[in-house]
Structure formats: structure tokens, C-alpha cells
C-alpha positions in Angstrom: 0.0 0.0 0.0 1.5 3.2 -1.3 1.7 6.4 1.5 -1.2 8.7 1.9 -0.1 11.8 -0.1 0.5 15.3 1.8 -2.5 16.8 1.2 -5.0 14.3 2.1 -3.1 13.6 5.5 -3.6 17.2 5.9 -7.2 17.0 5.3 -8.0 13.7 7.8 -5.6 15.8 10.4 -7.3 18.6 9.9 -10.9 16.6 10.5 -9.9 14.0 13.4 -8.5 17.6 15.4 -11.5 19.9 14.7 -12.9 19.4 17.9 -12.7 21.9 21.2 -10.2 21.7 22.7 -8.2 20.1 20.6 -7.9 16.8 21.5 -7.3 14.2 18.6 -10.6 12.0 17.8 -11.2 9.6 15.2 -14.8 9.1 16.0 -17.5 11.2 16.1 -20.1 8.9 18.7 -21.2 9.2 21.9 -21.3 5.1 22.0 -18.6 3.5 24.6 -15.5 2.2 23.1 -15.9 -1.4 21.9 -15.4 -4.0 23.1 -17.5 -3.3 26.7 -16.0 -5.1 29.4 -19.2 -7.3 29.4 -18.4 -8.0 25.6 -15.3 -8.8 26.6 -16.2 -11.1 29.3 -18.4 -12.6 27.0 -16.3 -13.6 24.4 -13.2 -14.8 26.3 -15.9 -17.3 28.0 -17.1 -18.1 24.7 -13.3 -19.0 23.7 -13.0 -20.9 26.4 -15.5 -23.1 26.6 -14.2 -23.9 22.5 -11.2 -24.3 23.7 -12.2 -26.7 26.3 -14.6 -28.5 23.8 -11.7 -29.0 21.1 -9.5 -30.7 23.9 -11.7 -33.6 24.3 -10.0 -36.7 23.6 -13.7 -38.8 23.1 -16.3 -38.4 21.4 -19.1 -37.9 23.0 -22.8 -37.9 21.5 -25.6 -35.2 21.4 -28.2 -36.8 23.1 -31.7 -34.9 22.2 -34.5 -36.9 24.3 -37.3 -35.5 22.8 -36.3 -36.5 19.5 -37.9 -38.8 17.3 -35.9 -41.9 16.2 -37.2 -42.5 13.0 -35.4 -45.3 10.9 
């Protein structure tokens, strides 16, 4: 990927700094940062409970019991 040239760095600088104050943002939301900390939580028990599952040396069966058997 080739550099940005001068004058359209100039232009996103000019855009992520017009704000009072001055401070630098690249978004323009009032929404929290992302990932939330519950997102977050969320995920890394979703990862581990993959992790856990793809560690399992048997195999071991779904078992539905309301399901029909139907051969």
C-alpha cells in the first residue's frame, strides 16, 4: 500500500483535530468504546468453553430426548 499523499493527510488531520479543545478523535459517537468489558467477558468465555470442547479426547454424543428416532 502506497503512502497517503500530503494533502490528504492534511485534510484527515485537519478533520480527526477539529474538535474543542483540541484533542485528537477519530470518531465522532457518543457510543462507549468497543469491546465493553461485558463483551469482553463474553467472548473470552465463549473461547473458552471452544477451547475446552476441542480438547476432548472422546467423542461424545448429542443426546436430544425429545427426539424422534425415526429409521
Amino acid at each position: 500500500m502506497h503512502p497517503r499523499r500530503p494533502d490528504i493527510e492534511a485534510a484527515l488531520t485537519d478533520l480527526r483535530t477539529r474538535f474543542p479543545g483540541g484533542k485528537v478523535v477519530d470518531h465522532w459517537s457518543s457510543e462507549p468504546p468497543w469491546p465493553t468489558p461485558e463483551q469482553q467477558r463474553l467472548r473470552d468465555a465463549w473461547l473458552d468453553s471452544m477451547a475446552e470442547a476441542l480438547t476432548q479426547q472422546d467423542f461424545v454424543p448429542i443426546s436430544i430426548p425429545e427426539a424422534r428416532i425415526t429409521s
